[in-house]
C-alpha positions, -999 to +999 in steps of 0.1 A: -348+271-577-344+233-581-303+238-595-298+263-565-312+234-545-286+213-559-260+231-547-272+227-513-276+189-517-238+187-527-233+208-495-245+185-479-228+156-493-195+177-480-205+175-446-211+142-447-179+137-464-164+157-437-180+140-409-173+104-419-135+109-430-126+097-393-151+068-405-178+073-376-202+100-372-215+103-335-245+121-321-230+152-309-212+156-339-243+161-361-258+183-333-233+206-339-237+205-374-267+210-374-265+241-356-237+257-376-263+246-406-293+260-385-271+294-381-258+297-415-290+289-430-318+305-411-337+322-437-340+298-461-353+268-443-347+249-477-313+256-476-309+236-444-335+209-452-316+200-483-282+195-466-295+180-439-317+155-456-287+148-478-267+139-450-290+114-434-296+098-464-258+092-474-252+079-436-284+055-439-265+044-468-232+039-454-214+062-480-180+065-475-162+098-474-151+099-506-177+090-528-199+114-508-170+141-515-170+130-551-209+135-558-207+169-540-179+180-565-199+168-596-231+183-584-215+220-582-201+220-613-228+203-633-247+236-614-218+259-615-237+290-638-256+295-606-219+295-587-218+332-574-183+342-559-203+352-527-216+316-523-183+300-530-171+323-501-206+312-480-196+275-487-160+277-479-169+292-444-196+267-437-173+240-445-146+254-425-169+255-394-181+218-403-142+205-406-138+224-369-169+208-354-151+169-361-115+178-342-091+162-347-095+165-388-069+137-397-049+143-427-072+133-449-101+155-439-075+184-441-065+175-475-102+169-485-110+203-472-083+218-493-092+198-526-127+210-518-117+250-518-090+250-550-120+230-574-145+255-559-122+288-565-115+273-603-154+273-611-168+308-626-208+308-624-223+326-649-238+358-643-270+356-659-275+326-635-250+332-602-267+367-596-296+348-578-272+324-555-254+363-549-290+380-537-298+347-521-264+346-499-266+382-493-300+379-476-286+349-452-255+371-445-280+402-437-302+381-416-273+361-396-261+399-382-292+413-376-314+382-361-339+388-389-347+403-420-352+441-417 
């Protein structure tokens, strides 16, 4: 579990990187994040913790946007056999809803963004590993429809 964790840790570090391109990262911009993280991770409390925690500890830091963006990168692929396609879809729509949640994205978020999705779509987990991210992000998608796990 500790390598999935990872991945979620480097999700985090997006957000962040996300959130500070504009250089400031004001209250009701990470209550909204934090409810898109809330929503997309709500049953696997871990899953939120980690990005979250992440996050707080890059801003105590004052880590700019794209170091933070840079350690996310390396962290996926230095995890990337537990890189399912279904979580690269799972990640790329969380960090879709992040980048809308900090209007306007300047160019440089945009372009971020973008970097972020073509490295993510050129990494191939492998299966031995990525089926337990797939059963993993399966069971958030069931339980984000349904309002539970039935």
């Amino acid at each position: 579990m500790e390598q999935i964790e990872e991945l979620y840790y480097a999700l985090g570090e997006l957000c962040y990187a996300i959130a500070k391109v504009d250089g400031t990262i004001r209250k009701e911009e990470k209550d909204r994040l934090h409810a898109i993280l809330e929503t997309e991770f709500r049953s696997h409390p871990w899953g939120i913790a980690s990005a979250e925690m992440i996050f707080q500890i890059l801003e105590r830091e004052g880590m700019n946007s794209g170091t933070a963006y840079e350690w996310a990168l390396h962290e996926i692929k230095l995890n990337s056999q537990y890189v399912s396609e279904t979580l690269k879809t799972h990640f790329i729509s969380v960090i879709n809803k992040v980048a809308d949640t900090f209007p306007p994205l300047h160019k440089e978020g945009k372009e971020l963004v973008q970097d972020f999705i073509q490295e993510l779509k050129k990494i191939h987990g492998d299966p031995v590993f990525s089926h337990l991210t797939e059963d993993s992000v399966g069971l958030l998608k069931q339980t984000n429809k349904s309002g539970g796990i039935h």
